[in-house]
N, CA and C of each residue as an Amber inpcrd file, in Angstrom:
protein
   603
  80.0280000 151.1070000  -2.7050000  78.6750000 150.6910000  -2.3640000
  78.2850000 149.4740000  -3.1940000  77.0570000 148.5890000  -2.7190000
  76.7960000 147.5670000  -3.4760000  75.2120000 147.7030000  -2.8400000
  74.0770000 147.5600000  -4.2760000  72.9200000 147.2660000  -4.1820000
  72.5500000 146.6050000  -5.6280000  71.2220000 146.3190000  -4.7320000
  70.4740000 145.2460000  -5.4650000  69.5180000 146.2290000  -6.7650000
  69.5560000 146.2290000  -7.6840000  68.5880000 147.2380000  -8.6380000
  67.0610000 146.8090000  -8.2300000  66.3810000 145.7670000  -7.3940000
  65.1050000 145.5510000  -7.2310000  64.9760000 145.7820000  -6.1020000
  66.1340000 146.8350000  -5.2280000  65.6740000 146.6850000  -3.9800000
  66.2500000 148.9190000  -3.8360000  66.5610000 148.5900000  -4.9410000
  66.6940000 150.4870000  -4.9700000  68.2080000 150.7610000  -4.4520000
  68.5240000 151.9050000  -5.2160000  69.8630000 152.1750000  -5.0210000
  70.6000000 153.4530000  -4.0520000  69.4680000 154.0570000  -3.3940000
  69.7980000 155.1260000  -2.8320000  70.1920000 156.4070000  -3.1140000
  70.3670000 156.7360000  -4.3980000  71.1780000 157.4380000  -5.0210000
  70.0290000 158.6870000  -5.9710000  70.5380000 160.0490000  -5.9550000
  69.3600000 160.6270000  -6.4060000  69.0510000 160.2900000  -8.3440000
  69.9580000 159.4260000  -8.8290000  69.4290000 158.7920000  -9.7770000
  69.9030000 157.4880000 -10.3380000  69.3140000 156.7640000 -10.4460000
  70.0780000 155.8140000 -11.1510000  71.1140000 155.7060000 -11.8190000
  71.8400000 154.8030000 -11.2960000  73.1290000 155.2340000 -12.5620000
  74.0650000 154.1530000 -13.1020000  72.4530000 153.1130000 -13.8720000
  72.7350000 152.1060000 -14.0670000  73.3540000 152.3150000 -16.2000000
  72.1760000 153.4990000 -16.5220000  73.0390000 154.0670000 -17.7060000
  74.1740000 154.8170000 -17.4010000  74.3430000 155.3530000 -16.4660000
  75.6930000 156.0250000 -16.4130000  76.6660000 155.1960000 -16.5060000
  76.6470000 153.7830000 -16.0430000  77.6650000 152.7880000 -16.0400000
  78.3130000 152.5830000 -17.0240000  76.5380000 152.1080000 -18.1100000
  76.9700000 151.3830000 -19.3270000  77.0770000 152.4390000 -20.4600000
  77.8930000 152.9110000 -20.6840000  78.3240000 154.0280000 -21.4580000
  79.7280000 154.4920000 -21.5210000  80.1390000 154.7020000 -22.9660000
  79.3030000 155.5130000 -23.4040000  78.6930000 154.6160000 -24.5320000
  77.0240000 155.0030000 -25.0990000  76.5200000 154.2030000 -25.7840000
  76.5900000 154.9570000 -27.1690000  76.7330000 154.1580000 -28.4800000
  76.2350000 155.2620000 -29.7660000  74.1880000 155.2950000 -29.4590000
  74.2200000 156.3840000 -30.5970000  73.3090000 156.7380000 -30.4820000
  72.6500000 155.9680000 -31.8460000  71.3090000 155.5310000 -31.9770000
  70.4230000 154.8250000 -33.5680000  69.9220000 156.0830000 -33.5220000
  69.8480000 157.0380000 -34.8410000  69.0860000 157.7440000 -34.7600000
  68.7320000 157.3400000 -36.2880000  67.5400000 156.4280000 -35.6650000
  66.7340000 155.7810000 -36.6710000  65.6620000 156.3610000 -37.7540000
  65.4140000 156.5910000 -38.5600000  64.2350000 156.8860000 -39.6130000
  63.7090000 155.6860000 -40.2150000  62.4810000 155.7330000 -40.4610000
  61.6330000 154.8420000 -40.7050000  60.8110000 155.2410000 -41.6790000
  59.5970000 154.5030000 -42.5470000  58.3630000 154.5600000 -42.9340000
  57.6890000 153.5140000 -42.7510000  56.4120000 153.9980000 -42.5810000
  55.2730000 153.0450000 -42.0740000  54.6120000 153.1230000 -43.3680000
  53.4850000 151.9170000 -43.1980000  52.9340000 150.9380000 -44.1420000
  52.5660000 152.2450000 -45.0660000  51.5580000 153.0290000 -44.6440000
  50.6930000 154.1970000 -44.8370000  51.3980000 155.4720000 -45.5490000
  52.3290000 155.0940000 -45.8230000  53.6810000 156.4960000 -46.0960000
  54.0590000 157.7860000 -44.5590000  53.6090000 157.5770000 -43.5220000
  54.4060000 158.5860000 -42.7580000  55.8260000 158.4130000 -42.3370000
  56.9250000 159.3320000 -42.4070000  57.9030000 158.7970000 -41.9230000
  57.9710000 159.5910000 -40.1940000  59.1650000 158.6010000 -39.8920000
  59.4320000 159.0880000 -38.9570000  61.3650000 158.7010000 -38.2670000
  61.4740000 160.0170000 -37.4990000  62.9210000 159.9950000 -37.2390000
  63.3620000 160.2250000 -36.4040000  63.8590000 159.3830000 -35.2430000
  63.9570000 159.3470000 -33.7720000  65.3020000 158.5090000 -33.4640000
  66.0800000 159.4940000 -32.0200000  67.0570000 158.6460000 -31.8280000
  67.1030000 157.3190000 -30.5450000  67.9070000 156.3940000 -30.0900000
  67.5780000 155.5920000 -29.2430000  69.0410000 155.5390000 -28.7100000
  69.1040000 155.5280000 -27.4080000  70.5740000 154.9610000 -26.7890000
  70.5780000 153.9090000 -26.6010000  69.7580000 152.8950000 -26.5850000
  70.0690000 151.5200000 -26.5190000  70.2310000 151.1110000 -28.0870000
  71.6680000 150.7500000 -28.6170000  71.6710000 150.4980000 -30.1670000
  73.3990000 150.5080000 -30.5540000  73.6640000 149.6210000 -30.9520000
  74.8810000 148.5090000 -31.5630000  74.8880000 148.3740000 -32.7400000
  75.9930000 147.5120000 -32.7450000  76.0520000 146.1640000 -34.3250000
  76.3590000 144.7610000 -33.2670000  75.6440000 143.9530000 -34.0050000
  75.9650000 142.6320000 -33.2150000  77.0470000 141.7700000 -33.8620000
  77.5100000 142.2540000 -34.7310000  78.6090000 141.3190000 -35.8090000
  78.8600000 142.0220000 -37.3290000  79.4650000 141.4420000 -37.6140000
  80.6520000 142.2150000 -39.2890000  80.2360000 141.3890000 -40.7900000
  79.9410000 139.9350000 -40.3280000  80.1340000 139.1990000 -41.4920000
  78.3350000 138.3180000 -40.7480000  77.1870000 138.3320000 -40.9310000
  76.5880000 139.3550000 -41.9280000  76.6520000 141.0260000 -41.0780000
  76.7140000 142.7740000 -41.8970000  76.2420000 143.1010000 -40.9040000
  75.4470000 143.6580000 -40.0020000  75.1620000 143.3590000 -38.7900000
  73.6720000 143.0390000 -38.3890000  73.8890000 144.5110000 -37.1250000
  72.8060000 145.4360000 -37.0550000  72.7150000 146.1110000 -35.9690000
  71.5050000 145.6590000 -35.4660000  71.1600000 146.7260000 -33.9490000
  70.2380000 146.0830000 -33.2680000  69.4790000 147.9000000 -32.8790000
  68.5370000 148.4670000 -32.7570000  68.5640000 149.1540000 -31.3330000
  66.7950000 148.4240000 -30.9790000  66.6770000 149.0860000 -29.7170000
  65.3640000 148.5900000 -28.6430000  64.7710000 150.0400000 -28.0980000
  63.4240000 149.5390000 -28.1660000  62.4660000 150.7710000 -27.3650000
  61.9780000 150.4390000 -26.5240000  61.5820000 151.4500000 -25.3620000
  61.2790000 150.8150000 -24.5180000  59.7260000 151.3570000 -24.3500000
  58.9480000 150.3030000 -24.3080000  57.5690000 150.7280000 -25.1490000
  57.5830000 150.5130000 -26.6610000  56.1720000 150.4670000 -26.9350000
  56.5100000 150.3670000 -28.7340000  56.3970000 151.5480000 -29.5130000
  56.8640000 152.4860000 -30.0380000  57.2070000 153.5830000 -30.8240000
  57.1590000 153.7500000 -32.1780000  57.0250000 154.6870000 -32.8320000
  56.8190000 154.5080000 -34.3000000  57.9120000 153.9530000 -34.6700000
  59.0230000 153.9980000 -34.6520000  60.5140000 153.3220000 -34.8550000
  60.2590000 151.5970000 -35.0800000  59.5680000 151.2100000 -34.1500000
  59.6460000 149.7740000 -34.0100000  58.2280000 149.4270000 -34.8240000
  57.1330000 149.9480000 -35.0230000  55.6400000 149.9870000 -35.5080000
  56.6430000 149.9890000 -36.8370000  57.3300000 151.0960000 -37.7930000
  56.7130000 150.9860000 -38.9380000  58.0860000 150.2220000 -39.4040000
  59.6870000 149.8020000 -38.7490000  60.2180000 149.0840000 -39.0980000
  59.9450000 147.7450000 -39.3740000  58.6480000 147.4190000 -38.4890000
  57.8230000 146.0910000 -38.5190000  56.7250000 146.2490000 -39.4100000
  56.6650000 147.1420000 -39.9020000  55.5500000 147.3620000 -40.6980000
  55.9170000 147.2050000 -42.4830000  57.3520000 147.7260000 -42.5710000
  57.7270000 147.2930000 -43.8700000  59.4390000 147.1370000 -43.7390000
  59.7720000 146.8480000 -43.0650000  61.0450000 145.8920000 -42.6460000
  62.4820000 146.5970000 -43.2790000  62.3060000 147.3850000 -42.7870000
  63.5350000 148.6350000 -43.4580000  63.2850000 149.7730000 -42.2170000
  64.8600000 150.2580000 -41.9440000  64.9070000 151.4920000 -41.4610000
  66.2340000 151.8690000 -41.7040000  67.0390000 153.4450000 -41.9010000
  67.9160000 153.4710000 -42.0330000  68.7310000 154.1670000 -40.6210000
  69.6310000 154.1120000 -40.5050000  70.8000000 154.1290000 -38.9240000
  71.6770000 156.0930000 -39.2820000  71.2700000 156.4890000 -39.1910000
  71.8210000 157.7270000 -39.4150000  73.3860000 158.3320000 -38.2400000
  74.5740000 158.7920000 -38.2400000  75.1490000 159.2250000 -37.6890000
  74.7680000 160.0270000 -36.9210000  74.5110000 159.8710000 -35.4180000
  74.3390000 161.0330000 -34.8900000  76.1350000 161.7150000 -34.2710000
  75.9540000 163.1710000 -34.4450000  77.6980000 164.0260000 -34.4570000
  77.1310000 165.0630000 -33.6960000  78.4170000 165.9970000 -32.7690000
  78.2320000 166.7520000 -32.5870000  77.8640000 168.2970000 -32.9250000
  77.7490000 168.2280000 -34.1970000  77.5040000 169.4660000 -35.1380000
  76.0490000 169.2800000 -35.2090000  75.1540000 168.2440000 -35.4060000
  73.7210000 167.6900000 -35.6580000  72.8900000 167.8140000 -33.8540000
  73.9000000 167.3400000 -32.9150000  73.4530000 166.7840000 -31.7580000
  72.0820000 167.5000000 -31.7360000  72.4280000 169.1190000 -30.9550000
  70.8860000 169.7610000 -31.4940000  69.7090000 169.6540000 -31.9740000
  69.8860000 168.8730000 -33.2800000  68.8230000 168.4850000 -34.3590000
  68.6500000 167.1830000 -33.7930000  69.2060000 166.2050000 -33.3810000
  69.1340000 164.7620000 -33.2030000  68.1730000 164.7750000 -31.7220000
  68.6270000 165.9360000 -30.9580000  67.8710000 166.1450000 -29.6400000
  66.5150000 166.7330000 -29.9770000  66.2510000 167.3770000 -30.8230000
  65.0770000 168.1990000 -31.2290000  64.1440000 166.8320000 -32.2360000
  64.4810000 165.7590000 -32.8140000  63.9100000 164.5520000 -33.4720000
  63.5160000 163.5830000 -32.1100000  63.9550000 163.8730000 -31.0320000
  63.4380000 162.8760000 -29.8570000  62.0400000 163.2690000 -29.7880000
  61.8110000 164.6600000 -29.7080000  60.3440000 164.7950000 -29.4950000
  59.1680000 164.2320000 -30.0030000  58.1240000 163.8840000 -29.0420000
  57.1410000 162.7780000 -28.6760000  55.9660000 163.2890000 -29.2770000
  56.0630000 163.4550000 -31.0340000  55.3880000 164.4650000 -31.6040000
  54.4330000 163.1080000 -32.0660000  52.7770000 163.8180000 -32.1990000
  51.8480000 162.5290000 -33.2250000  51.8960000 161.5100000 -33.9460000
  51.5160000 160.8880000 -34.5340000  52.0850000 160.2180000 -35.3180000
  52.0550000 161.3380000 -37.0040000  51.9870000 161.2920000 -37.9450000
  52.3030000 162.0520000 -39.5170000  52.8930000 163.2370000 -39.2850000
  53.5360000 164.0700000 -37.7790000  54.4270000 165.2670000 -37.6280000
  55.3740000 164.2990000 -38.3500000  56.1640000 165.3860000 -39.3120000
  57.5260000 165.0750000 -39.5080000  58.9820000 165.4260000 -38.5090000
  59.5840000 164.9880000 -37.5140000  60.7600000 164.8230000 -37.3200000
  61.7100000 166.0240000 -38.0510000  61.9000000 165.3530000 -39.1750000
  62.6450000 166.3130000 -40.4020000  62.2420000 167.3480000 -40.3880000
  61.3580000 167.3440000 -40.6180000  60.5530000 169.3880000 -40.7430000
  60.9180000 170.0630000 -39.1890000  60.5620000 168.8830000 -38.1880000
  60.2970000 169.8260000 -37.0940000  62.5560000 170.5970000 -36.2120000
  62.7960000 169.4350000 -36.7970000  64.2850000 169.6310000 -36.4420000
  64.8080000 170.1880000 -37.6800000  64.2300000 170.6380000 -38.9850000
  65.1070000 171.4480000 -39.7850000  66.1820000 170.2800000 -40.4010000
  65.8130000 168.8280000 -40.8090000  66.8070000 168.3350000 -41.5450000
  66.2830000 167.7790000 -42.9840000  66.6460000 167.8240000 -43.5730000
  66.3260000 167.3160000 -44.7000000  66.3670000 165.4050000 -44.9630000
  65.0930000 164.9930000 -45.4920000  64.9830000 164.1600000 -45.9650000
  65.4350000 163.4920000 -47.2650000  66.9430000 162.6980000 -47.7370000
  67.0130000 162.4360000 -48.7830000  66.7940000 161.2830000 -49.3540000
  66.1410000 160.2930000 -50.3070000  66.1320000 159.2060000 -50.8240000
  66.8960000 158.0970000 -50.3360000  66.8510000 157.3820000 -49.6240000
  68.4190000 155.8560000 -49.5770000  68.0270000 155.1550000 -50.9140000
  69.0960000 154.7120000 -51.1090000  69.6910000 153.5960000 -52.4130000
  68.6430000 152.0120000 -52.5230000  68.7960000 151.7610000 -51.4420000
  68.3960000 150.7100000 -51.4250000  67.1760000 150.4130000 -50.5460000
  66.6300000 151.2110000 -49.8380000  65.4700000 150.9350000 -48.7310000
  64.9730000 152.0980000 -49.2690000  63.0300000 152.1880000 -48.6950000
  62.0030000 153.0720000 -48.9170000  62.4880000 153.9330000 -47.7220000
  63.2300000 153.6650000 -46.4910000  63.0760000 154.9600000 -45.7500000
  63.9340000 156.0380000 -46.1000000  64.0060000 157.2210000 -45.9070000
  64.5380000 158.7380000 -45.9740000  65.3920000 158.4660000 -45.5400000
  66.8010000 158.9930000 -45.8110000  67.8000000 158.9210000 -44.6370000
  68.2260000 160.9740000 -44.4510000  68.8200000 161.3770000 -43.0400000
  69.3610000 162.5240000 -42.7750000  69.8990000 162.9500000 -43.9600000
  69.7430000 164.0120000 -44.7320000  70.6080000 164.6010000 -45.8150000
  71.9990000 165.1000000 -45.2990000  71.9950000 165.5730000 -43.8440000
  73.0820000 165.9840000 -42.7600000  74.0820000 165.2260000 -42.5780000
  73.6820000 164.1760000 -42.5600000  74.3740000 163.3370000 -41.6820000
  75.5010000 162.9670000 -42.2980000  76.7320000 162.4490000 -41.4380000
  78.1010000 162.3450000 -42.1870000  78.3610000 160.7280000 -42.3780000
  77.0710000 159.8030000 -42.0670000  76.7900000 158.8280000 -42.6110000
  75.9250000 158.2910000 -42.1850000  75.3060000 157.0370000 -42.7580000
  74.4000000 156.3370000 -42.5490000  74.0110000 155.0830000 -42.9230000
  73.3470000 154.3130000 -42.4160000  73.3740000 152.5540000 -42.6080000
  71.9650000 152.1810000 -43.2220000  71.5060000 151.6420000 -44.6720000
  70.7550000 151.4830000 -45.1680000  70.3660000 150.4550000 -44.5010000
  69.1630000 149.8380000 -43.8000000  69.0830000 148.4160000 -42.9940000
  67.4630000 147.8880000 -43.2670000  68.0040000 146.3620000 -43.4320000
  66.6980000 145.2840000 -43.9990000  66.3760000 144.2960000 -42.2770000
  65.2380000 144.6380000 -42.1960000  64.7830000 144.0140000 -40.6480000
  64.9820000 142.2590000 -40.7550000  66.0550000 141.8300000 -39.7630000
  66.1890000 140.7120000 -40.3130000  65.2440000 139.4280000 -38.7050000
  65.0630000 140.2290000 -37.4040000  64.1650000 140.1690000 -36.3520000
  63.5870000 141.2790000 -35.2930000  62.1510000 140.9690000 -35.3390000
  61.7010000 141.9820000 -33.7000000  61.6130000 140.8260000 -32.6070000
  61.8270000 141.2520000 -31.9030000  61.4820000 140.4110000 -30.6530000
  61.1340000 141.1820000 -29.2660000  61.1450000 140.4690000 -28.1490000
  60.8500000 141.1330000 -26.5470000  61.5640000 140.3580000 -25.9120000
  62.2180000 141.0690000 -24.8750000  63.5800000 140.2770000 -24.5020000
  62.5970000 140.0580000 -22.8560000  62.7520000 139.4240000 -22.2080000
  62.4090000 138.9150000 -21.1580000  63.0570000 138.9370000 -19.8850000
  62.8540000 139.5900000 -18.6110000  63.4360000 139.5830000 -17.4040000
  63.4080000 138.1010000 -16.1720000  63.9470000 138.1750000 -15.2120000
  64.5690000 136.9940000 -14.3140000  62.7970000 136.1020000 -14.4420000
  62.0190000 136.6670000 -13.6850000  60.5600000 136.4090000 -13.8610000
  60.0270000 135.7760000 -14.9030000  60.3660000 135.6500000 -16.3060000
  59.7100000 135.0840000 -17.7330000  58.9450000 136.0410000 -17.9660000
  58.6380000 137.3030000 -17.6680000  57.4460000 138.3470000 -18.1190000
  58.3380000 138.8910000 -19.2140000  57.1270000 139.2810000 -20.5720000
  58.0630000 140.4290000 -20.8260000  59.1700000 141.8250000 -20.0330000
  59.9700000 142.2780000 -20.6960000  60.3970000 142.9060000 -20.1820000
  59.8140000 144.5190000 -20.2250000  58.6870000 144.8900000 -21.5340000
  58.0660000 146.0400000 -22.4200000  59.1520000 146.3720000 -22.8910000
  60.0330000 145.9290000 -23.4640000  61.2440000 146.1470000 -24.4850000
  61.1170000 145.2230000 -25.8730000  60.9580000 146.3570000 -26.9100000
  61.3320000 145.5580000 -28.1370000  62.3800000 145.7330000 -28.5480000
  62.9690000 144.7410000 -29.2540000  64.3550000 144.8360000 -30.0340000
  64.4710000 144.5520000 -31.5130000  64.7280000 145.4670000 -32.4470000
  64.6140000 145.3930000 -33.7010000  66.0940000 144.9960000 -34.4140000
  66.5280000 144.1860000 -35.3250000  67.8680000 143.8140000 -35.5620000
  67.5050000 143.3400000 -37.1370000  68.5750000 144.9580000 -37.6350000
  68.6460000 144.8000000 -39.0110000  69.5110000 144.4410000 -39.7200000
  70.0400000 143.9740000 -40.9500000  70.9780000 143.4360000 -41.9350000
  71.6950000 144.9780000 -42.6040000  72.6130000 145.5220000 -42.1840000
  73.0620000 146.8980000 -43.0020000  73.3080000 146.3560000 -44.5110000
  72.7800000 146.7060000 -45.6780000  73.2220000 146.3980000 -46.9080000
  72.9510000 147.4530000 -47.8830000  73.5380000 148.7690000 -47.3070000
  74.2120000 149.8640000 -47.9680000  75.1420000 150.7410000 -47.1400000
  75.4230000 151.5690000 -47.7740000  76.6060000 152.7060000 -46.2420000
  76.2490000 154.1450000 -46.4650000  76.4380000 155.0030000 -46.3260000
  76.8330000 156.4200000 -46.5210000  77.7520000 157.0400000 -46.2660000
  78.8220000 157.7040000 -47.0500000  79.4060000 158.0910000 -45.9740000
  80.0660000 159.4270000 -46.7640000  80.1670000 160.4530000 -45.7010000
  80.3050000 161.6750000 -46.5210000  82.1700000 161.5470000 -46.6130000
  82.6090000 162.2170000 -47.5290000  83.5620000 161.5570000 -48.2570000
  84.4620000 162.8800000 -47.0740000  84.1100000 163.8260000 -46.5520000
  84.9870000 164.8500000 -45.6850000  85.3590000 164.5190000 -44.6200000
  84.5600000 163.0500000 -44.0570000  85.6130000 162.7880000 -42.9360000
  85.7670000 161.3190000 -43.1610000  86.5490000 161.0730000 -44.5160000
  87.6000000 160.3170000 -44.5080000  88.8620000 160.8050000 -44.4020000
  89.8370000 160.3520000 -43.7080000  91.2940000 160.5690000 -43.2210000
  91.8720000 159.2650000 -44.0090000  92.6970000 159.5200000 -45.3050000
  93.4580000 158.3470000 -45.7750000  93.1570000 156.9130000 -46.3530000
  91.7950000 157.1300000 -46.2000000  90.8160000 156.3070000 -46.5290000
  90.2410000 155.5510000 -45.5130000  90.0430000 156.1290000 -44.5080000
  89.5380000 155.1510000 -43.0820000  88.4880000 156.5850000 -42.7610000
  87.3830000 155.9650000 -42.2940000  86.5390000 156.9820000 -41.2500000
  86.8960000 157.4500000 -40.0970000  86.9180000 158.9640000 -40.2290000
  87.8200000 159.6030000 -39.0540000  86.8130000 160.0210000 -37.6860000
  86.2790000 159.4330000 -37.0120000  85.5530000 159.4440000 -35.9060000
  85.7460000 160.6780000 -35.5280000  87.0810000 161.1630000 -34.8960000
  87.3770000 162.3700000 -34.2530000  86.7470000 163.7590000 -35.2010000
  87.0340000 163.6250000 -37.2030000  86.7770000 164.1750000 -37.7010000
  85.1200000 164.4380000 -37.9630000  84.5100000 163.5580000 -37.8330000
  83.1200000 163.4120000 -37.8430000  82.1210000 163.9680000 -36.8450000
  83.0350000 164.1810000 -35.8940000  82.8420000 163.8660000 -34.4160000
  81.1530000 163.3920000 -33.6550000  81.7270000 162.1470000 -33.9960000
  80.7610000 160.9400000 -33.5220000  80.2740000 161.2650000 -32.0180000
  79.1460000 161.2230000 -31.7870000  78.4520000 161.5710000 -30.1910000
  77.7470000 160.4850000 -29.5800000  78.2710000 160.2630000 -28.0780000
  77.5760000 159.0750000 -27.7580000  76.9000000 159.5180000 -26.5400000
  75.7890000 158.5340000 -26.0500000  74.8660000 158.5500000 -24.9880000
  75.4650000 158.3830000 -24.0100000  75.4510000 159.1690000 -22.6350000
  75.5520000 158.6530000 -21.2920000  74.7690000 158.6610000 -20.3990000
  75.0450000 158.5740000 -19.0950000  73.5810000 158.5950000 -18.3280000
  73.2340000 159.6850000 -18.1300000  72.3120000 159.8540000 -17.1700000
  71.4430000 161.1590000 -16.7950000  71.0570000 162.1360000 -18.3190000
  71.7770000 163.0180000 -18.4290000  71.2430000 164.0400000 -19.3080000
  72.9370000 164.4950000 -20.4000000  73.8020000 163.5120000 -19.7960000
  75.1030000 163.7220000 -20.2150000  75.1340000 162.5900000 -22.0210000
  76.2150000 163.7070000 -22.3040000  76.7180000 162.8810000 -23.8510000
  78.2900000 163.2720000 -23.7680000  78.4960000 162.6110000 -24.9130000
  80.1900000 162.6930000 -25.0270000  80.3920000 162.8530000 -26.5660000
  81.4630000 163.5300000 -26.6570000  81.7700000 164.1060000 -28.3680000
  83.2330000 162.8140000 -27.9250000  83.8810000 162.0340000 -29.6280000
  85.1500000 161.5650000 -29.8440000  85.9880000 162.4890000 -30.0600000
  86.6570000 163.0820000 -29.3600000  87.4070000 163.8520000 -29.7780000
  89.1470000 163.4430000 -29.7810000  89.2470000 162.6140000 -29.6680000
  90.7050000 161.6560000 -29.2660000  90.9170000 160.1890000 -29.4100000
  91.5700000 159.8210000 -30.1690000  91.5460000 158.3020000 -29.9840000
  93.0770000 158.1530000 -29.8540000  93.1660000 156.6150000 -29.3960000
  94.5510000 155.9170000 -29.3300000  94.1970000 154.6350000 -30.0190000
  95.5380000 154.0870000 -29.7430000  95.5380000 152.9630000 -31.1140000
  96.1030000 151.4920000 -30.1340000  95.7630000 150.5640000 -30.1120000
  96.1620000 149.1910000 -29.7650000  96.1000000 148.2990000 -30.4670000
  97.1560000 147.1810000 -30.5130000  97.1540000 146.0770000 -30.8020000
  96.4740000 144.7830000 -30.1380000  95.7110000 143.6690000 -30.7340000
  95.4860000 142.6140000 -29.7930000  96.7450000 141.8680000 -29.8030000
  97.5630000 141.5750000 -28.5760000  98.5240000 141.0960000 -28.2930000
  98.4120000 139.4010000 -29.3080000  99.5780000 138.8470000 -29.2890000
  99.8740000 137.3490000 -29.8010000 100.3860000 136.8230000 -28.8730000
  99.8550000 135.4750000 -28.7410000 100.2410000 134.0710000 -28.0270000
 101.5630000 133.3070000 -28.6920000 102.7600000 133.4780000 -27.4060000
 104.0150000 133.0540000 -27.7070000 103.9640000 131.7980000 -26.6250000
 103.2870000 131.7510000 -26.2480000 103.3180000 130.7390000 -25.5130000
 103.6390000 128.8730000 -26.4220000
């Protein structure tokens, strides 16, 4: 089949995230100006590069995530895994603003190194991050799109020392969980290994 996304797809759901997937998950924590924190995950969310390095995720609408990362320019990137998923699904909820997240999903809040926000005490790692732009990305039209995009500088790590394998982070061991469409996720449970080929030419 082939359709146009502005002209509708026929289909009983979209399955324009189902495509693009599988996505990691930001399951971001924050504090705002005022001291509330807050801890929510996003499927739209990357790294855009290594050398500086820079992640990104986007809301769609503006959310406490994007309010108080703009508010004092720090948030930290927490692992979301399949042992947590539960808890990471139970932190989506569209609770007030000063509910805690943490309290309400049962995770503990611990200190980061280098930023004011909390990071998962759970988590089998996490990315200390300095807001380096927000922006609104824009559709064919020039309108906004109601998407913000927040893109931070990682300049700390976490990482729980049980799923290192040999000294490399063992994904499979961690077991890293990613977003798909509809209501679906995916656990790593397998990897393979490739080379980027060389030019003999």
């Amino acid at each position: 089949m082939f359709y146009e996304p502005s002209k509708g797809h026929g289909l009983p759901h979209d399955p324009f995230k189902a495509i693009v997937a599988p996505r990691p998950i930001g399951w971001i924590s924050s504090l705002g100006a005022g001291g509330a924190v807050n801890l929510a995950p996003y499927s739209f969310f990357n790294m855009f590069s290594t050398l500086p390095h820079l992640v990104w995720f986007s809301s769609e609408g503006v959310k406490d995530s994007v309010t108080f990362a703009g508010e004092t320019q720090e948030f930290v990137v927490n692992l979301a895994t399949r042992d947590l998923i539960e808890k990471v699904n139970a932190s989506s909820i569209d609770a007030p603003r000063g509910i805690s997240e943490f309290e309400l999903a049962g995770l503990t809040p611990v200190p980061s190194a280098l930023v004011a926000p909390p990071r998962v005490g759970e988590a089998h790692a996490a990315l200390e991050c300095r807001v380096t732009d927000v922006y609104q990305p824009r559709g064919l039209d020039g309108e906004p799109a109601g998407v913000t995009v927040v893109v931070g500088e990682c300049i700390g790590v976490h990482i729980d020392d049980a799923v290192l394998t040999d000294g490399l982070f063992d994904i499979v061991k961690a077991g890293t969980t990613a977003r798909l469409g509809y209501r679906d996720y995916a656990t790593v449970t397998e990897t393979f290994e490739l080379y980027r080929p060389k030019w003999k030419g």
